[in-house]
C-alpha positions in Angstrom: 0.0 0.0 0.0 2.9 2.4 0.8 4.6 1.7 -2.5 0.9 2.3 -4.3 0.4 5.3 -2.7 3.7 7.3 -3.0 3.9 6.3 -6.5 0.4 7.8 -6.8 1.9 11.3 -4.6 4.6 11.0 -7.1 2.5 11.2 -10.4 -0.6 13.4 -9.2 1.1 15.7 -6.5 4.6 16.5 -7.6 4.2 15.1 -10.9 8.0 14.7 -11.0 10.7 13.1 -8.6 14.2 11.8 -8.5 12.0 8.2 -8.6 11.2 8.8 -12.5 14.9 9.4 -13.0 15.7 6.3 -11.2 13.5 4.1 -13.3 14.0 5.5 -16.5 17.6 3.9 -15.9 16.6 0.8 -14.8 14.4 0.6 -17.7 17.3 1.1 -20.0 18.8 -1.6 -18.1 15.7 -4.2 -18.2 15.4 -3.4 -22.3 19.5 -4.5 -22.4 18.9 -7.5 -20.6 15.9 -8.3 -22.9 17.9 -7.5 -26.0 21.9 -6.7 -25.4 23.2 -8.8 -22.0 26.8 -7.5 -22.8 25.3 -4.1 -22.7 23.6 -4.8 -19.5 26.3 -5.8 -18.0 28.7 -2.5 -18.9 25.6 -0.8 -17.1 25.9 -2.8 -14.3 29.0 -3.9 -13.7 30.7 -1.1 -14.9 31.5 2.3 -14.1 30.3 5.1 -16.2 33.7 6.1 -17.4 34.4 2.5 -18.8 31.5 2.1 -20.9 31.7 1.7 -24.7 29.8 3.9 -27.1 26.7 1.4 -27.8 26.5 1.7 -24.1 26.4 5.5 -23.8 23.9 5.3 -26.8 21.5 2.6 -24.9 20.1 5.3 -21.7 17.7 7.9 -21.7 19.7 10.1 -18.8 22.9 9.8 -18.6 23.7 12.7 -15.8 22.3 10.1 -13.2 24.5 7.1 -13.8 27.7 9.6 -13.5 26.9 10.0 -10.0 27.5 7.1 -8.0 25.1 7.4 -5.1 22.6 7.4 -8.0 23.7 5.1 -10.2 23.9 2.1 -7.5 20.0 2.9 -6.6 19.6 2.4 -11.1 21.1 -0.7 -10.6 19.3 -2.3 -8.2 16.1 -1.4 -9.7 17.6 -2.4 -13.0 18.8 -5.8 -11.6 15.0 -6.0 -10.0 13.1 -4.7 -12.6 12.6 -8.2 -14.6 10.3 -9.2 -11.3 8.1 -6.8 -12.3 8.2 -6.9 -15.7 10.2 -3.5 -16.7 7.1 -1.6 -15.1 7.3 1.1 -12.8 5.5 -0.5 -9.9 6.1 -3.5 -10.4 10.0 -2.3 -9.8 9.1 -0.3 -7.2 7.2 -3.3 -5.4 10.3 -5.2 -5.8 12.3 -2.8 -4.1 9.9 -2.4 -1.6 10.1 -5.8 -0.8 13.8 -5.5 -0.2 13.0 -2.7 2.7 10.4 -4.8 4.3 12.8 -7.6 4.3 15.6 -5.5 5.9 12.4 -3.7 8.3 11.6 -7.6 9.6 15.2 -7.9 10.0 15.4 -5.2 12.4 12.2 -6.3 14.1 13.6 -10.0 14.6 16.4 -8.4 16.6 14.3 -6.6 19.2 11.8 -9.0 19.8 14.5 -11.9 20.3 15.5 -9.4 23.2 12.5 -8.5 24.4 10.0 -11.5 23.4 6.8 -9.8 25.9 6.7 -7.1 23.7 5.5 -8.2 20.7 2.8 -5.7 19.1 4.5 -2.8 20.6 7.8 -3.5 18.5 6.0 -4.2 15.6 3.7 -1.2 15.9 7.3 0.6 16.0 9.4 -1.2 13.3 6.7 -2.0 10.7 3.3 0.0 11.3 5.0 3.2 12.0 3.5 5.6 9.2 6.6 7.1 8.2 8.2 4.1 7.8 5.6 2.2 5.4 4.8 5.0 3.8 8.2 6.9 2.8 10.5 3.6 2.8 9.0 2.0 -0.2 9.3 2.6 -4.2 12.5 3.0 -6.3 14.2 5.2 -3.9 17.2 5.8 -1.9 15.5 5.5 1.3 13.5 2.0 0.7 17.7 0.6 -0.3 18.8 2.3 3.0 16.2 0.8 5.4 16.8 -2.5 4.0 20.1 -2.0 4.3 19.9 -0.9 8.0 17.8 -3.4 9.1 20.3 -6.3 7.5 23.3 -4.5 9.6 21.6 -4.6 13.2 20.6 -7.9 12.3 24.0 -9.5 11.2 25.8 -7.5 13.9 23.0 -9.0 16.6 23.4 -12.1 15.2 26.6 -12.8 14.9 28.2 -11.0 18.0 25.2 -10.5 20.6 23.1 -13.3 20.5 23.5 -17.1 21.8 22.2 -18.4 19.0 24.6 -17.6 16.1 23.9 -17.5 12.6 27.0 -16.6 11.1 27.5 -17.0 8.0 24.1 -15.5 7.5 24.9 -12.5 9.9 28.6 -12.1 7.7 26.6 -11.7 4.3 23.7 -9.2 5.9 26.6 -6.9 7.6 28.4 -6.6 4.5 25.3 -5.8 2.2 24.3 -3.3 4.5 27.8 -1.8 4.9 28.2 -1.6 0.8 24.8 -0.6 0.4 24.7 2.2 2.9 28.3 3.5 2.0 27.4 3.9 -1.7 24.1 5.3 -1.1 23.9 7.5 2.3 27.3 6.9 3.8 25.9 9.0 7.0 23.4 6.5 7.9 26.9 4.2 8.2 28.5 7.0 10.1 25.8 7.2 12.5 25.1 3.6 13.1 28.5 2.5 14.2 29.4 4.3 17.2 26.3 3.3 18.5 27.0 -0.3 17.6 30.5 -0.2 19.2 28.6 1.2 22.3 25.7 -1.5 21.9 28.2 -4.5 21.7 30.6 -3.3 24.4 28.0 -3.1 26.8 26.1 -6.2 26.1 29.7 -8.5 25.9 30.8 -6.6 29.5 27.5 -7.9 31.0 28.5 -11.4 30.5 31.9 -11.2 32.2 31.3 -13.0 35.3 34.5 -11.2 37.0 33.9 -8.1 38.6 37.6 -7.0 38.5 37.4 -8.2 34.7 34.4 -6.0 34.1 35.4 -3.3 36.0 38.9 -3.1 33.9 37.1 -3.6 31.0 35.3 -0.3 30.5 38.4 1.8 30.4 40.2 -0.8 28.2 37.2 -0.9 25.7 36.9 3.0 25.6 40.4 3.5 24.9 40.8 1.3 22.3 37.0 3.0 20.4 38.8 6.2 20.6 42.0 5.2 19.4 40.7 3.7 16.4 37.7 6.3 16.2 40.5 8.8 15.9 42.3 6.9 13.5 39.5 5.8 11.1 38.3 10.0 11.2 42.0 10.7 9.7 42.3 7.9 7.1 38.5 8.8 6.4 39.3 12.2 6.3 42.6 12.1 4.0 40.9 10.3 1.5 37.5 12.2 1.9 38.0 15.5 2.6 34.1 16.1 2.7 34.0 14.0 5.6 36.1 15.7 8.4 34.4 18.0 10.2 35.2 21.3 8.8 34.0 19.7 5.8 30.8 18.8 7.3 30.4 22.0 8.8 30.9 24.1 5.5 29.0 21.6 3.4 26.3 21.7 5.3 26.2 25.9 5.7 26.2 25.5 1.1 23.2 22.7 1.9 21.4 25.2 4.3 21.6 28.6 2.1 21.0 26.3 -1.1 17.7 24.7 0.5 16.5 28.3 1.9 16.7 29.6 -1.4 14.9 26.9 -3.3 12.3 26.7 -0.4 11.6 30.4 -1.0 11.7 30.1 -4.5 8.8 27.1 -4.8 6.9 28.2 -1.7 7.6 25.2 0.2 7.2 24.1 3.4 11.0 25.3 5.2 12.3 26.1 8.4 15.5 27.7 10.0 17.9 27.0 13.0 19.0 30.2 12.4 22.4 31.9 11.6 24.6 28.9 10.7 28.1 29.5 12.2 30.2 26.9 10.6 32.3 25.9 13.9 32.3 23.7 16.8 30.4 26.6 18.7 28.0 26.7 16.1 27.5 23.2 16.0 26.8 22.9 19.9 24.3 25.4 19.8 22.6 23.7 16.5 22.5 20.6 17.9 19.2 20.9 20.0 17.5 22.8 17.5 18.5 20.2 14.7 17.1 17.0 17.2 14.1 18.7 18.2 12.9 19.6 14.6 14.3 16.1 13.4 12.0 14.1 15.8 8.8 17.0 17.0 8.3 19.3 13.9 6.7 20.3 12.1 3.9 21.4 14.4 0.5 21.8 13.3 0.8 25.5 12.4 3.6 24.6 10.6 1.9 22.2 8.0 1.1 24.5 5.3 0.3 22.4 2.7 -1.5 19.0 3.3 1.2 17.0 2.2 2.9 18.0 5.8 -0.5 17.1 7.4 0.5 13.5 7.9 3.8 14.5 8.9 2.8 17.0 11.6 0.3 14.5 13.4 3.3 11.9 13.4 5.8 14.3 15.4 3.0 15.7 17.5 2.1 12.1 18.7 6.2 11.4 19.1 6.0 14.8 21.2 3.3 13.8 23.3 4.8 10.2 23.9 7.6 11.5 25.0 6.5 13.5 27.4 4.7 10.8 28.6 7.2 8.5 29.1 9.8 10.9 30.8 6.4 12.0 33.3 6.1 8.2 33.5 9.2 7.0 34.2 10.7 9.9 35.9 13.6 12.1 35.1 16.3 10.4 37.1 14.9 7.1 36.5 14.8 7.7 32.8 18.7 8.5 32.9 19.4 5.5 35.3 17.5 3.1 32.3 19.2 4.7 29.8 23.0 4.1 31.0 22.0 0.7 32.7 20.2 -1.0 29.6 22.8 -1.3 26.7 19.5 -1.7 24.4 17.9 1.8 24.9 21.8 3.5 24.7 22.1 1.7 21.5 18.7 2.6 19.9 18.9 6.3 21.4 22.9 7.2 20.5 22.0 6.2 16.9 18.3 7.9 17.4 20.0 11.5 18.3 22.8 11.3 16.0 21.0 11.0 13.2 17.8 13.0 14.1 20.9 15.6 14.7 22.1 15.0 11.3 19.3 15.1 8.9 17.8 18.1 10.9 20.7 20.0 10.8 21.2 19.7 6.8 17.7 18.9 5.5 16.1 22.9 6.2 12.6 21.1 4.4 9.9 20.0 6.0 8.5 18.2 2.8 12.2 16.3 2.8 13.0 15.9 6.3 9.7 13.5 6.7 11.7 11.2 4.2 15.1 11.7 5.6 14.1 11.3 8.9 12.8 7.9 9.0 16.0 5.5 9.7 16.3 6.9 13.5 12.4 6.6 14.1 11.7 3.1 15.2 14.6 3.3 17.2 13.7 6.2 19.0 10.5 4.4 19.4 11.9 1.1 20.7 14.2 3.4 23.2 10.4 4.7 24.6 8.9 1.6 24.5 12.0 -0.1 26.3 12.3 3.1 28.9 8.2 2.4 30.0 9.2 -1.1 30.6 11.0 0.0 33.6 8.4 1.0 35.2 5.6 -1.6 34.5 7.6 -4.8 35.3 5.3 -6.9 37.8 5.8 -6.5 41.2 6.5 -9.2 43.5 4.4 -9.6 47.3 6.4 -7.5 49.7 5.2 -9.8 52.4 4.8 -13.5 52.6 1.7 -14.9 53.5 0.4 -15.2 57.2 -0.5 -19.0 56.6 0.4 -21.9 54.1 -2.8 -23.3 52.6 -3.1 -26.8 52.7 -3.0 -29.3 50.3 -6.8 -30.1 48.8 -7.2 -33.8 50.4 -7.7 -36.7 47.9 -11.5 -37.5 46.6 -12.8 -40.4 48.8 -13.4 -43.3 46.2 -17.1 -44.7 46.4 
């Protein structure tokens, strides 16, 4: 239904969207397999660069397959696209099908840990709105969930849990790894410290030494930042857009680019304000960013009644929050959070990325999209946090008297 429907936004709203672009080259793809394979397989296989001329001559938009991000999401609808016959949503189904995959994935993992809580987790992994809604159709977004899902899985899997699937876990961690790195490589960025963090925690818990376990926190955090500091500098030698001052000035370009096409269309923007591109700047961002990322827009704010959906979603995540922290308590809330290595987990990669796409997305219209990897795991972190408080509580006092055994049935 999700697929259906933003297909159907897609043709009769916008009436254009990167998705168009997207299968327009896997449609040149589908038509080589049908008639060229060698063809097909320079589209595939191949980087743009290294193409021959009958390839070049073969696709209706080239601009799209020079850019890598966009040319691996062509090619996975292309290699898809004979499920559904070369149509558009019938590709679009198939990818969709992929998300949910990765979505059930990410589900598995949560209710292996928490068994009781059955409808809750699937209310926050699969029925969320957001996520069957904007994580379907031949989009960056339905790869990226699937991807994201495969990675907690294979990392649970094959690390965390007693029962080990591991060759299964090795093959989901390193399509989600590829998959996320050539598509949104921040979603990979913003995943792994919390994973580090996730599978620290969970492995010290089982080390029955309390020396041991006390030795091991320091020992563990020292080696993270070690080779946290030394994958930032390789990352960043080879990537210059990816060390922080690049970050900061790419995303200040991002912010006045987005404000002025915003303005420009009459769309749905907002504004953290002055962006100063330093470390200051970004401390005093970074509450702004989270809180638009995971609250807004607010009702006033949807001016068009595409954000109407939207705006009811982050009112409700409001509200629930609220009533969780009321709930639970302030203190107790911050007690759960640094005792249960699940709700760290779900909420360092929650923030981090609601932080993120907040701080860089300046659309409301696009922020609804980009929003939706950190969602059900800010969800799960709420669910998990409310737990605390409605475990059942034993008798504080025994009984006055032990009742007495029932005696036998006299036989007649």
């Amino acid at each position: 239904m999700g697929a259906i429907l933003t297909a159907l936004m897609y043709q009769y709203y916008y009436g254009y969207g990167d998705t168009f672009f997207y299968f327009f080259g896997s449609r040149d793809i589908y038509n080589a397999l049908l008639n060229s394979p060698g063809t097909a397989y320079e589209l595939i296989a191949l980087e743009y660069r290294d193409w021959s001329l009958s390839s070049y001559s073969s696709i209706t938009y080239q601009g799209f397959f020079a850019n890598p991000k966009e040319a691996m999401v062509i090619r996975l609808a292309g290699v898809v696209s004979p499920l559904g016959l070369g149509s558009y949503i019938g590709t679009s189904l198939a990818l969709t099908v992929f998300s949910f995959l990765g979505s059930w994935a990410l589900f598995r993992v949560f209710y292996d840990l928490n068994p009781h809580f059955l409808w809750p987790l699937a209310l926050a992994v699969l029925f969320l709105p957001s996520m069957w809604f904007w994580s379907t159709g031949i989009m960056k977004d339905s790869i990226v969930i699937g991807a994201l899902g495969f990675f907690v899985n294979g990392i649970y899997y094959s690390i965390i849990s007693k029962d080990k699937k591991i060759i299964r876990s090795i093959f989901f961690i390193i399509i989600g790894v590829l998959l996320m790195k050539n598509i949104k490589i921040y979603v990979l960025v913003a995943i792994l410290p919390a994973t580090v963090v996730w599978v620290f925690f969970m492995i010290k818990e089982r080390i029955k030494n309390d020396t041991l376990r006390k030795l091991a926190t320091p020992i563990f955090f020292g080696v993270g930042a070690l080779g946290g500091i030394v994958a930032i500098q390789q990352l960043g030698s080879v990537f210059s857009q990816y060390t922080l001052e690049g970050f900061l000035e790419e995303a200040a370009k991002v912010q006045w680019c987005l404000k002025l096409s915003t303005e420009r269309d009459n769309g749905t923007g907002y504004d953290l304000g002055v962006l100063d591109p330093s470390i200051g700047g970004l401390i005093a961002a970074f509450p702004k960013a989270v809180n638009v990322a995971l609250f807004r827009p607010y009702p006033w704010e949807a001016t068009k009644i595409i954000v109407l959906p939207s705006a009811a979603e982050a009112l409700f995540t409001l509200g629930f929050t609220l009533y969780v922290f009321f709930k639970v308590g302030v203190l107790k809330t911050i007690k759960a959070i640094l005792g249960d290595p699940v709700i760290l987990f779900c909420l360092i990669f929650a923030i981090i990325f609601a932080f993120a796409v907040g701080f860089t997305s300046f659309n409301f219209g696009a922020l609804a999209r980009y929003k939706i990897p950190c969602l059900p795991f800010y969800y799960i972190a709420l669910i998990l946090l409310l737990d605390k408080i409605q475990k059942p509580k034993t008798a504080l006092n025994p009984p006055l008297s032990t009742p007495t055994k029932k005696a036998p049935p006299v036989p007649i």
